[in-house]
C-alpha positions as CSV (number, residue, x, y, z in Angstrom):
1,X,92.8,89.4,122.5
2,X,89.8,87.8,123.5
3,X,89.9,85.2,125.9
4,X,88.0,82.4,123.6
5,X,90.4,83.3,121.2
6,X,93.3,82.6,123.1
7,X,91.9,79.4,124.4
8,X,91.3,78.2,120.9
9,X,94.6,79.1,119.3
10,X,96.7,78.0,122.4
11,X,95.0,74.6,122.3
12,X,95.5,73.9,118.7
13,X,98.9,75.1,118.7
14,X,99.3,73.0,121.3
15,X,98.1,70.1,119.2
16,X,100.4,71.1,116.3
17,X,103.7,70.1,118.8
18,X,101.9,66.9,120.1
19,X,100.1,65.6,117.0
20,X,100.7,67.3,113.4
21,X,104.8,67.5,114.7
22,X,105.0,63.7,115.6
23,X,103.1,62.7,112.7
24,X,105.0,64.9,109.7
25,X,108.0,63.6,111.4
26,X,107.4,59.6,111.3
27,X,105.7,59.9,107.5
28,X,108.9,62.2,106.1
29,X,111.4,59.9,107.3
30,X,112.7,57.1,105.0
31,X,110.2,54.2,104.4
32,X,112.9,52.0,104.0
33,X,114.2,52.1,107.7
34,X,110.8,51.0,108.7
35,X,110.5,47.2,108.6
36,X,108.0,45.0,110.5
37,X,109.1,43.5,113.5
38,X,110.2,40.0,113.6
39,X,108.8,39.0,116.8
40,X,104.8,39.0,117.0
41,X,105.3,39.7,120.6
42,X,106.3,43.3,120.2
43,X,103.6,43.5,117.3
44,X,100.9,42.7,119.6
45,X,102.8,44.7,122.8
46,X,102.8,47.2,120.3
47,X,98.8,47.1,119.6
48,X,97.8,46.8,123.3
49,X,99.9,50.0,124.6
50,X,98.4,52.1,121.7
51,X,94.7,50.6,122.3
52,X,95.7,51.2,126.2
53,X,97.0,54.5,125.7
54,X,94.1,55.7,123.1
55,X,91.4,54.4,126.1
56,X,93.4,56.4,128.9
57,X,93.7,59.5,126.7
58,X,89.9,59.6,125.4
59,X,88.7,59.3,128.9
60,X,91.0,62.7,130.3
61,X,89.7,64.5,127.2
62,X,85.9,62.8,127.5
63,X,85.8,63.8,131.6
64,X,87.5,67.2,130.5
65,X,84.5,67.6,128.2
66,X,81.8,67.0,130.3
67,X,82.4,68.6,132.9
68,X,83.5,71.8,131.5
69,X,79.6,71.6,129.1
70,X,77.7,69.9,131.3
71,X,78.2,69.1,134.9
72,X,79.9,72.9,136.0
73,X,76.7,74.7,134.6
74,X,74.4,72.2,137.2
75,X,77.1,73.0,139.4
76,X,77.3,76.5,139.4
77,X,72.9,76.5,139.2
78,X,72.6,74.5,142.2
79,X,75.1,76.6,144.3
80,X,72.5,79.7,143.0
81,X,69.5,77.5,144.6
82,X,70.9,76.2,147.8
83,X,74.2,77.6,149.1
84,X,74.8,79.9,151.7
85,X,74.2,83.7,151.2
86,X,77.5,86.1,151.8
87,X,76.9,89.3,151.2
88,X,80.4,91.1,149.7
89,X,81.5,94.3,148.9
90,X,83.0,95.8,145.8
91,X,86.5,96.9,147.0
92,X,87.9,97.1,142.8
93,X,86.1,96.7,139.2
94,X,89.0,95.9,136.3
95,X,87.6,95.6,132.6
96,X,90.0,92.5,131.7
97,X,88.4,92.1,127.9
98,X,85.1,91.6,125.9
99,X,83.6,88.2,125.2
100,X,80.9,87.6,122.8
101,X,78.5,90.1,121.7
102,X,80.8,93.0,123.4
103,X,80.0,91.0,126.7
104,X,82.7,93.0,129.7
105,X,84.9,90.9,131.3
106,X,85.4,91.8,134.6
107,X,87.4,91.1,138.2
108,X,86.5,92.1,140.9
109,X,87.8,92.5,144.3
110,X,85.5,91.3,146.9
111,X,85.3,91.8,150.5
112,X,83.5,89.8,153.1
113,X,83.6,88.2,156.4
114,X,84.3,84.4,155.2
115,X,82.5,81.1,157.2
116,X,85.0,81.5,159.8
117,X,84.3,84.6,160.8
118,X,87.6,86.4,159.3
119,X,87.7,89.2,157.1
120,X,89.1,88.4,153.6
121,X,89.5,89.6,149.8
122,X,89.5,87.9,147.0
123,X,89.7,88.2,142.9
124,X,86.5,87.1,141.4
125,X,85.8,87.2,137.7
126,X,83.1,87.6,136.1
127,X,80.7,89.0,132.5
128,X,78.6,91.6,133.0
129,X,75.7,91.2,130.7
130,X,73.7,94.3,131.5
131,X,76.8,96.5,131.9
132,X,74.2,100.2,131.7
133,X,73.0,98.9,134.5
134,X,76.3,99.7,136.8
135,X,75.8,96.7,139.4
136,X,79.0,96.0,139.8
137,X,81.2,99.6,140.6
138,X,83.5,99.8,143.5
139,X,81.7,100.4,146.9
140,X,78.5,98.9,145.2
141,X,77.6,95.2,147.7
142,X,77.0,91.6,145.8
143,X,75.1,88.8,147.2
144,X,77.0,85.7,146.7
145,X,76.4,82.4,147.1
146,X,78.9,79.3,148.8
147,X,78.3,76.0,148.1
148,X,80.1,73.1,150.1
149,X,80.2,69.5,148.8
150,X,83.0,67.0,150.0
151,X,86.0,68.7,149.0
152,X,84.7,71.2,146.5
153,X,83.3,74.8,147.2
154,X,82.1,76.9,144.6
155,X,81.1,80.9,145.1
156,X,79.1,82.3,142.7
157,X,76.6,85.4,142.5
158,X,73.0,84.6,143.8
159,X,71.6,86.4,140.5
160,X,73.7,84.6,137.9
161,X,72.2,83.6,134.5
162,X,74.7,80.5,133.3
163,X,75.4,80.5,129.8
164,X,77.7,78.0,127.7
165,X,80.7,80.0,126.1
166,X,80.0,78.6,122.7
167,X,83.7,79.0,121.0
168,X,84.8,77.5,124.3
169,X,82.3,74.1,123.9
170,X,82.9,74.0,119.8
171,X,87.0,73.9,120.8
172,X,86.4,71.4,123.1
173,X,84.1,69.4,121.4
174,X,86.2,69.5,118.2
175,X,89.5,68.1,120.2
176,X,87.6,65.4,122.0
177,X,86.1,64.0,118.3
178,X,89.0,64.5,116.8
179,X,90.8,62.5,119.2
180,X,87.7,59.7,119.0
181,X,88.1,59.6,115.5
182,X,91.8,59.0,115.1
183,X,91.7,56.7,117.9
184,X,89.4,54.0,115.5
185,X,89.8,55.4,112.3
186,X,93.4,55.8,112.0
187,X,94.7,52.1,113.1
188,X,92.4,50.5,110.2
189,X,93.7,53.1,107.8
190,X,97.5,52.4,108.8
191,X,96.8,48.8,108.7
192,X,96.0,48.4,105.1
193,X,98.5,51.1,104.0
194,X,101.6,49.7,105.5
195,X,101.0,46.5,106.8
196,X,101.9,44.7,103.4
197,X,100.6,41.2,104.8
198,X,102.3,41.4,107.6
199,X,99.5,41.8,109.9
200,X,100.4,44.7,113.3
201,X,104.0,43.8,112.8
202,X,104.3,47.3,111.3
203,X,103.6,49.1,114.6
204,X,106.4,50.8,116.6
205,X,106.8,53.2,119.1
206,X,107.6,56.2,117.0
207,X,104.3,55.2,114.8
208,X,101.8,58.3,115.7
209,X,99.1,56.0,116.7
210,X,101.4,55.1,119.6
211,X,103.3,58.0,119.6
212,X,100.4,60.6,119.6
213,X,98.3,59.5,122.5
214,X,101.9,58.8,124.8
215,X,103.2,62.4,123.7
216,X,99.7,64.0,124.9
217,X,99.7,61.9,128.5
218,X,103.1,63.0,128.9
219,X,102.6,66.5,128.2
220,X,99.6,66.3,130.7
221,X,101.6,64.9,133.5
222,X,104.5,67.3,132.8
223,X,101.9,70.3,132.8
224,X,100.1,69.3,135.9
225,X,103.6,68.5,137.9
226,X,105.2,71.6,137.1
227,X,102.2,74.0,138.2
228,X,101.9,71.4,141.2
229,X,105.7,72.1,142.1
230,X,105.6,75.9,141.4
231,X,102.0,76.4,143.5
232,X,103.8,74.5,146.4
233,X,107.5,76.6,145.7
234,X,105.2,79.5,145.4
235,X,103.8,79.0,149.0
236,X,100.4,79.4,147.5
237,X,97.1,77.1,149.6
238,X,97.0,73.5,147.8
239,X,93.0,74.6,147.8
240,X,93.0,78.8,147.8
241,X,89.1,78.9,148.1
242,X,88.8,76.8,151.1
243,X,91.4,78.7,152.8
244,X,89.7,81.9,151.8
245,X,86.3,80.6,152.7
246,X,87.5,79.3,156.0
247,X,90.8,80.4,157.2
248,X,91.1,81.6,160.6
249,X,93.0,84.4,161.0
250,X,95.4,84.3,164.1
251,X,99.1,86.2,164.3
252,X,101.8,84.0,164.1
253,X,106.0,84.8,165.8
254,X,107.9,84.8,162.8
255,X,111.6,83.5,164.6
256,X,114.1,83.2,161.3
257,X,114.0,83.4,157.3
258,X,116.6,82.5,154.8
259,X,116.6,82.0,151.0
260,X,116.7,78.4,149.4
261,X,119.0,79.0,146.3
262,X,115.5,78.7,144.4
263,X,114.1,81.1,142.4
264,X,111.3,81.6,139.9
265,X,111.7,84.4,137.0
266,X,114.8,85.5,139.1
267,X,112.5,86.0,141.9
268,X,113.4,84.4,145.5
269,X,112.0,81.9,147.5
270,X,112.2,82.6,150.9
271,X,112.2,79.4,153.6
272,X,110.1,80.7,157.5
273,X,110.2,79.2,159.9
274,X,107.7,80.1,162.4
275,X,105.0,79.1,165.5
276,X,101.6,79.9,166.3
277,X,99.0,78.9,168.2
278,X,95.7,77.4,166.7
279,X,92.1,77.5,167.2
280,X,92.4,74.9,169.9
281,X,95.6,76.8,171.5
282,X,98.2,74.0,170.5
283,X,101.3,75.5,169.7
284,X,102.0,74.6,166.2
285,X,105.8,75.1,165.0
286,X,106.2,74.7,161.1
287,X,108.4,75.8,158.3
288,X,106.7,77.7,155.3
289,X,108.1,78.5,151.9
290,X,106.9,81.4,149.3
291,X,108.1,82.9,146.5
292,X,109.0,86.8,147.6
293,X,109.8,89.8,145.2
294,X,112.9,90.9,144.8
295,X,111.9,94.4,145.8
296,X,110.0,93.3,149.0
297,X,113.0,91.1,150.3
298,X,114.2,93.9,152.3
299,X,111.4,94.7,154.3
300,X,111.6,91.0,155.6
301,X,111.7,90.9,159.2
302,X,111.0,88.4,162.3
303,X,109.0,88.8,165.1
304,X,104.9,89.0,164.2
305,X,103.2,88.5,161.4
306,X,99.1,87.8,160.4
307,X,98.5,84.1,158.7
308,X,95.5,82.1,158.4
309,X,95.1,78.3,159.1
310,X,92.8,76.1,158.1
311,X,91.3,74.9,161.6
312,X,91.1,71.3,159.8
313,X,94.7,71.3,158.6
314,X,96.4,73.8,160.7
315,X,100.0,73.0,159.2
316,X,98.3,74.6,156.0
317,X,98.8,78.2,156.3
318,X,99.0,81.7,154.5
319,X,100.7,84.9,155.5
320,X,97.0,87.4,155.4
321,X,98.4,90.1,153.7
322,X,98.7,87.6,150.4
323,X,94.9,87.4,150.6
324,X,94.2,91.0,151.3
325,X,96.5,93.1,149.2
């Protein structure tokens, strides 16, 4: 499957349960049972939450939209102009699909000394546009880029021509009017179908045009908690590229380990608790919780163990085999 495809048909099925399902379900029920309300109060609660809900909606989707169109392709070309060079080497090349015109997919394994001085590997994906050209085979070097601004680094190839993913931008585009377009067009058009002189009493909170937009937020917050709770279960770095670009690399005493009761897909998560001594030779004492295999639980042990810290927050660590293997 190709991975525009599988944007496009996840997000639209993903619009079928928080739109079209809502919808078909408030229009097949029985007419009858809707009546107007009797307090304008609620009528005009009613109005405001939708109106409220529509605005906070539109601006997630409009942000979303811009920035994945316009403001990561200046990102990603000014990182090319002005970051600082890193020169990695190919450790793996993967084919993961083909995009566009028979475009290759690729990701790589990279290996490099990061800004910190420490030796890392890392994933990196990428499309290989002139594929008879074999740049990118294992052993082969890359010259990157890094780019630091505030809290956002990006790493990109110092010869990089950025296209657009045109399925990608039409998707997008087509949710974000779509969403524009019921937001204003769809309140008039309920209004003169089932208000029957009764001005907004008719709205409720099943009624899609206050349904829709809640259903969507929620299903936003839902989506962003639970990958915010497994990353942290997981043990994986709240920001992975800052710790890969600057992680220190130090050996930390592991002195116990015990599982929680957790688990994710029936595997483990396994609670350390460990000490170490920073870049500034405090001794730093913390607890640290991954998820582990079920076939590597065995080869658990205490005593030493390789980790990097990030010299900023050095309570933020990872074990270094996690970014290496």
């Amino acid at each position: 499957m190709k991975p525009g495809f599988a944007i496009s048909f996840w997000s639209f099925y993903t619009l079928g349960f928080t739109v079209v399902l809502p919808t078909f379900l408030y229009y097949v029920a029985d007419s009858s049972d809707r009546q107007p309300q009797e307090n304008a109060a609620m009528a005009f609660f009613y109005l405001g939450l939708g109106v409220v809900s529509w605005l906070i909606l539109i601006g997630l989707v409009g942000r979303f939209f811009i920035r994945s169109v316009f403001t990561d392709k200046r990102r990603l070309e000014k990182s090319m102009d002005e970051g600082s060079p890193i020169t990695a080497k190919i450790v793996r090349k993967m084919q993961t699909g083909v995009i566009g015109d028979g475009t290759p997919a690729l990701e790589l394994r990279l290996a490099f000394e990061n800004l910190a001085g420490t030796p890392v590997e890392m994933l990196y994906e990428l499309n290989d546009g002139r594929p008879l050209e074999k740049r990118f085979e294992a052993g082969n070097t890359i010259d990157m880029r890094v780019s630091v601004r505030g809290k956002e680094i990006t790493l990109v190839p110092a010869q990089m021509q950025v296209v657009r993913n045109r399925g990608r931008v039409s998707v997008y585009a087509i949710i974000f009017f779509f969403f524009l377009l019921v937001a204003i067009v769809y309140p008039v058009f309920s209004y003169y179908q089932e208000s029957q002189g009764s001005g907004w009493r008719f709205l409720t909170l099943s009624h899609p045009w206050i349904s829709v937009p809640l259903i969507n937020i929620g299903t936003g917050l839902f989506i962003w908690c639970l990958l915010s709770f497994i990353g942290k279960a997981s043990g994986d770095s709240k920001d992975p590229l800052r710790m890969i670009m600057y992680g220190m690399k130090t050996t930390a005493n592991i002195l116990s380990y015990r599982q929680t009761g957790t688990y994710f897909n029936e595997q483990p998560q396994i609670q350390f608790e460990m000490e170490y001594s920073d870049h500034q030779h405090n001794n730093r004492h913390l607890v640290y919780k991954k998820i582990v295999s079920l076939l590597d639980v065995h080869k658990l042990s205490t005593g030493p163990r390789e980790i990097l810290f990030l010299p900023e927050a050095p309570e933020q660590i990872v074990f270094y085999e996690d970014l290496t293997l």
